[in-house]
C-alpha positions in Angstrom: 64.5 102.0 123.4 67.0 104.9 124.1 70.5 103.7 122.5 74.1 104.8 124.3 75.3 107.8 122.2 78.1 105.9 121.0 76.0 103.2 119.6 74.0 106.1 117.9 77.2 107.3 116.1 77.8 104.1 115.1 74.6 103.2 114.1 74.6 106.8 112.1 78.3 105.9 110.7 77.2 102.9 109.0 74.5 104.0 107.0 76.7 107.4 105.8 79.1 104.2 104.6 76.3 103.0 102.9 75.5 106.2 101.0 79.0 106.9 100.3 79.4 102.5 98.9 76.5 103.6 96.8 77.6 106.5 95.2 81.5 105.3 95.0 80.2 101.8 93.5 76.9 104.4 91.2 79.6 102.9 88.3 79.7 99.1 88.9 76.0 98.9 87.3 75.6 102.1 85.6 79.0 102.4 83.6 78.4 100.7 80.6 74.7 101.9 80.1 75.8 105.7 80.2 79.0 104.6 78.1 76.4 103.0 75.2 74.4 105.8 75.6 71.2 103.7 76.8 70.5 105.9 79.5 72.2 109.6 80.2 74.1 110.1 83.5 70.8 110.9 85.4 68.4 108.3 84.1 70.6 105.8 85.0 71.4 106.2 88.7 68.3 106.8 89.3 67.5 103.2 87.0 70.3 101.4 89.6 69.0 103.3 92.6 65.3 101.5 92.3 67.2 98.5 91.8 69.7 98.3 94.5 66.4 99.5 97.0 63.9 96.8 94.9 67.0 94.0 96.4 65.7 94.6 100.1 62.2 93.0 99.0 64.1 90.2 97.5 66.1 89.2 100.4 63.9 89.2 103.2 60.8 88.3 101.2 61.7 85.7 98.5 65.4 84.8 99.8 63.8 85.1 103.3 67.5 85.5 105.1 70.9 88.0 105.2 73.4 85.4 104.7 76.5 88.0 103.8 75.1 90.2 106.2 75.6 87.0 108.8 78.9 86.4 107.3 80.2 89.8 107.9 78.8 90.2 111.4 81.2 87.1 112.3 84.4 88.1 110.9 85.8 88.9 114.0 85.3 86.7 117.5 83.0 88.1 119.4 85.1 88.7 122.5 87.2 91.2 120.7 84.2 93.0 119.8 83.4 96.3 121.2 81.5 99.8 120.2 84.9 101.1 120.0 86.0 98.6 118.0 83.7 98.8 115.3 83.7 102.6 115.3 87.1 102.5 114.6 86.5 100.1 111.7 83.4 101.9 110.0 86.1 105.5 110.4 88.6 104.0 108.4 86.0 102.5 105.7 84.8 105.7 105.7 88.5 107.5 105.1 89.3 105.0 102.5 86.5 104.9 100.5 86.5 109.0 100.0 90.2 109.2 99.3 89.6 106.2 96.2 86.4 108.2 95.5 88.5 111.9 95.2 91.0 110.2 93.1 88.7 107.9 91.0 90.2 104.7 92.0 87.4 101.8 92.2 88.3 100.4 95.1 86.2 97.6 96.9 84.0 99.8 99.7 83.2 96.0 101.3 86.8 94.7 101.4 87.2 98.5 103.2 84.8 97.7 105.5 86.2 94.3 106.4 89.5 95.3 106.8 88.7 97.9 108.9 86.5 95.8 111.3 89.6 93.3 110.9 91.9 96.1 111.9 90.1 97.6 115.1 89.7 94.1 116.0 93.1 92.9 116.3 94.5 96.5 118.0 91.8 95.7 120.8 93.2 92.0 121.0 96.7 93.6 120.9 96.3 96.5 123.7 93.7 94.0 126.5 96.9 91.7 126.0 99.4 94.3 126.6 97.7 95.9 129.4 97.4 92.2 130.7 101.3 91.7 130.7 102.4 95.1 132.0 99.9 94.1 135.3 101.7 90.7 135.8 105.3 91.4 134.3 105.6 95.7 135.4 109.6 94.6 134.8 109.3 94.0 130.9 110.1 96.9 128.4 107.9 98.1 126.4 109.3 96.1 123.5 109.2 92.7 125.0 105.9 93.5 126.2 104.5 94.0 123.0 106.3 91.2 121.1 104.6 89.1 124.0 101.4 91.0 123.8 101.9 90.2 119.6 102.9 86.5 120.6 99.6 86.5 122.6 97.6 88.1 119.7 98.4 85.3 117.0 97.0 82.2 119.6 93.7 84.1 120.5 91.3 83.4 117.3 90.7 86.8 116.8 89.7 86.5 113.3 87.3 83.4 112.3 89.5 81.9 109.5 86.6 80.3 108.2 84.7 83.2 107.3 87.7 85.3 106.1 89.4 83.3 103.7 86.9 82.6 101.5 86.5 86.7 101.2 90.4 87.0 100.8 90.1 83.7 98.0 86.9 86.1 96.2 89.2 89.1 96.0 90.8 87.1 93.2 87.6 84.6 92.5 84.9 86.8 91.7 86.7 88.8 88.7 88.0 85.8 87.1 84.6 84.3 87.4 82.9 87.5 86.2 85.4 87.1 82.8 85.0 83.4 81.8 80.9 84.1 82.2 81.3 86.9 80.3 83.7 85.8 77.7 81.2 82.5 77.3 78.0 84.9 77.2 79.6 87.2 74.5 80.7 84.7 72.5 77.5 82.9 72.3 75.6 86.5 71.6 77.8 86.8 68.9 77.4 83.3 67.4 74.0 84.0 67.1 73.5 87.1 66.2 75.9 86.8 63.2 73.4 87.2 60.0 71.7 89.5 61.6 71.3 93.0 61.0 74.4 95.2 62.9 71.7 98.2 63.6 68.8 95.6 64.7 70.7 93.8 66.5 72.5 97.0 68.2 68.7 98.4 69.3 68.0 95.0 70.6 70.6 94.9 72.6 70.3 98.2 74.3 66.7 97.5 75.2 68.7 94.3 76.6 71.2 96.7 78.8 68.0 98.1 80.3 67.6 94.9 82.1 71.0 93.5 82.3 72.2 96.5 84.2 68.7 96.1 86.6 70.3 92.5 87.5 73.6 93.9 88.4 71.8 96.3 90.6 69.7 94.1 92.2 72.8 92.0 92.8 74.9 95.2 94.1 72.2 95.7 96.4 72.2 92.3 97.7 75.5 92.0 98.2 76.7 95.7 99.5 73.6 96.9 101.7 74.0 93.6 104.0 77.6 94.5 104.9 76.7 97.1 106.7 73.7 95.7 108.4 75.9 92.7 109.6 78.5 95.7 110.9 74.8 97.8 112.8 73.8 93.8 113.6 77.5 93.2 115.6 76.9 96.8 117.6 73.3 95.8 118.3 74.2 92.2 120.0 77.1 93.5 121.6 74.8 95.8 122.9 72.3 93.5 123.7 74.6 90.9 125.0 77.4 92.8 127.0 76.0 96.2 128.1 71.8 95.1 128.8 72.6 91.4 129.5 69.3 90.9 127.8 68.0 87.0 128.6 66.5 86.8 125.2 70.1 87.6 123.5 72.1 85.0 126.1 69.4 82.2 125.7 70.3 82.2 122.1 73.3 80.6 120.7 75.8 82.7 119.0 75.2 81.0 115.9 71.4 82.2 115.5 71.4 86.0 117.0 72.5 87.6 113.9 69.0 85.7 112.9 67.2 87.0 115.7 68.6 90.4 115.3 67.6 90.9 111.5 64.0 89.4 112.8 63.5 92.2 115.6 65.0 94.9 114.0 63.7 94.5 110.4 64.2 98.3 110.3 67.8 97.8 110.5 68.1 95.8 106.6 65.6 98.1 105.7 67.1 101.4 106.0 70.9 99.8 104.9 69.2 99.0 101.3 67.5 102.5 101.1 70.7 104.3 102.2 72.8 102.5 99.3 70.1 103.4 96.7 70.3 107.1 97.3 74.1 107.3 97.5 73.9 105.5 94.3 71.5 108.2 92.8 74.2 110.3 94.1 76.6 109.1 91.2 80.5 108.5 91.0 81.0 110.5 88.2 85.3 109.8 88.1 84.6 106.1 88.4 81.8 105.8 85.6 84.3 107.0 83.6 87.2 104.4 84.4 84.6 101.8 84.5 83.1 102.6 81.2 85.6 103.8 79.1 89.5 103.9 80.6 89.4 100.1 81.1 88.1 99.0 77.2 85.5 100.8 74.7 82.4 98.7 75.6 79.4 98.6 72.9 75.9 97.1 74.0 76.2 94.0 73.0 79.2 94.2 75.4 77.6 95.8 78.2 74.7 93.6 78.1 77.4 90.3 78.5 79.5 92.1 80.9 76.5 93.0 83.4 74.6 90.0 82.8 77.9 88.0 84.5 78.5 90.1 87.2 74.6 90.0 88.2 75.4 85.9 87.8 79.0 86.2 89.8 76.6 88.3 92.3 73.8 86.0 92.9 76.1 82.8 93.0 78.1 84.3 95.6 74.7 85.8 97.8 73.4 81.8 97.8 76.9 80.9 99.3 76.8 83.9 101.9 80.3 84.8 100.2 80.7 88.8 100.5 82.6 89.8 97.3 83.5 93.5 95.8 80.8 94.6 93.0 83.7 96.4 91.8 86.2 93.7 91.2 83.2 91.7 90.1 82.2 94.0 87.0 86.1 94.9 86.5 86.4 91.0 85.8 83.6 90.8 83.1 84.6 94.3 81.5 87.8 92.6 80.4 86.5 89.5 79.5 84.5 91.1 76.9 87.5 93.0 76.0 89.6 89.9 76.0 86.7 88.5 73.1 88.1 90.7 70.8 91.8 91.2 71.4 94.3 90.9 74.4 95.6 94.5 73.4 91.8 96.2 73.5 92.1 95.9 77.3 94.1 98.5 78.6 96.7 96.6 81.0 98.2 99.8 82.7 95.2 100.8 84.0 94.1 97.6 84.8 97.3 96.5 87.2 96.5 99.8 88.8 93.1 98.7 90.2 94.9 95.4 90.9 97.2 97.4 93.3 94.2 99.4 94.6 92.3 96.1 95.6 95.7 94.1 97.0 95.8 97.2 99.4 92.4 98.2 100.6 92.4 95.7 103.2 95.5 95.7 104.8 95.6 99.9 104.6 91.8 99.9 106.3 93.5 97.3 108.6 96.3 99.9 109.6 94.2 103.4 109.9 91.4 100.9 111.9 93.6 100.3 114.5 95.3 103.4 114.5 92.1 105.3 114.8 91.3 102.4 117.6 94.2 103.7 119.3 93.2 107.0 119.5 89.5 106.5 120.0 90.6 105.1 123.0 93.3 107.0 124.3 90.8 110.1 124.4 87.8 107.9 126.3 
């Protein structure tokens, strides 16, 4: 099957996001296991790369379904989705997530993604409305006619509530649940390890890292790959829906052609997993080192509590479909196993910037989204 060129592009701009989420997020799992010195640099990434690939097996195989990738796919009615609109939304993810790479900022490259779709989304809504009202009321100025077109915006559904709140709720959720798991993990690890010897113990524990950090991996993969399937998934039954009018497509219900989609073109999961494994071989070498050192000094024992929460925060939110940020995820439990020692061996400054940085990823993806939106089709 011969795909429109700009489903191609889109198709081919997704899975460079991929590459790029797995090198930008290389840190989430890999962090504290180069910080320990359990791995070097190399060893690991190429430890979380097998991981983050090994996740693909797991969810079409064990899990047997792509329920974030589902979720992610229906942000966003589908009649306000268009090729155009989710180019525009995987362009600004894109933008985004090098400009917090360059600066070392570890940003969520999901809540990127999802703001940008969010974004593209809406401008579409916004501009079919205005174009609407300059056709039957030519007399209005152009500012009444886009406070109606805005009015017009706001009762349209454009965004499905239901599915975004809970990844709004998450931005907030999944840290806090990443540092009471790993304050209670830590805590128990240190009850019972308390008689024994400090260098045993320590060797123990980094043998422990080895698989800790393999559970986070397998949970970043999981979690990351299937958001950008679920963005290739939307282009492909638009495609299939609006521009073939394929039978098979319109006989389903809406509700069960993500399903259908991940079913036929197995290719399409496949190749999202594989694409965040070598970005993540890739590394993040500025973000390793705000993950693993700027934010608290982290010791195995530490590491092995902080990733074995995350991989838990991960795989609670994958069984609830529930897209969440592997960054803000492992921020959370760092700090919790810095809060098990003292309030002051968390370094706050650093940690209310990355708290600014996530507040703002997805109303700034919104914003350069439709912008680029705006201009994508202004050329076409």
């Amino acid at each position: 099957m011969e795909f429109p060129i700009l489903l191609t592009v889109i198709i081919a701009l997704a899975l460079i996001f991929d590459y790029i989420n797995g090198f930008h997020d290389a840190a989430n799992s890999i962090a504290t296991i180069v910080s320990t010195k359990v791995l070097t640099p190399f060893q690991a990434v190429l430890w979380a790369a097998l991981w983050n690939f090994a996740a693909f097996f797991i969810a079409a195989y064990i899990i047997g379904e792509f329920k974030i990738g589902n979720t992610i796919a229906k942000t966003v009615n589908e009649n306000f989705i268009n090729l155009e609109v989710i180019f525009s939304g995987l362009v600004a993810a894109i933008a985004w997530n090098l400009l917090t790479w360059w600066f070392g900022i570890p940003s969520s490259s999901s809540h990127t993604l999802i703001g940008g779709f969010l974004g593209a989304a809406l401008m579409h809504a916004f501009m079919m409305d205005y174009h609407d009202i300059v056709a039957t009321q030519p007399n209005l100025g152009f500012i009444e006619t886009c406070k109606h077109a805005f009015h017009q915006v706001t009762t349209q559904s454009v965004v499905k509530f239901d599915k975004v709140i809970p990844i709004f709720l998450f931005i907030f959720m999944a840290p806090i649940i990443g540092m009471i798991i790993s304050i209670i993990i830590t805590l128990i690890i240190v009850h019972l390890y308390k008689r024994s010897n400090p260098h045993k113990a320590d060797q123990s524990f980094k043998r422990l890292q080895l698989a800790s950090s393999a559970l986070f991996s397998l949970g970043h993969g999981l979690n990351d790959a299937q958001k950008v399937m679920g963005i290739i998934g939307a282009a492909l039954i638009y495609y299939h829906v609006e521009m073939l009018q394929d039978p098979i497509y319109l006989n389903i219900p809406s509700a069960g052609r993500f399903d259908y989609f991940a079913e036929h073109y197995l290719w399409v999961p496949l190749v999202s997993f594989l694409a965040i494994g070598l970005g993540t071989m890739s590394g993040g070498w500025k973000i390793i080192k705000t993950m693993g050192t700027k934010i608290t000094k982290v010791t195995s024992l530490e590491g092995v509590s902080a990733e074995t929460a995350g991989a838990i925060t991960l795989f609670i939110t994958d069984h609830f479909g529930i897209p969440v940020s592997t960054t803000h995820t492992i921020t959370g439990s760092i700090i919790g196993v810095g809060l098990t020692k003292r309030v002051s061996a968390v370094r706050w400054g650093i940690t209310v910037s990355l708290l600014w940085a996530w507040v703002l990823t997805i109303p700034i993806s919104a914003v350069v989204a439709g912008a680029t939106y705006l201009i994508v089709t202004f050329l076409t």
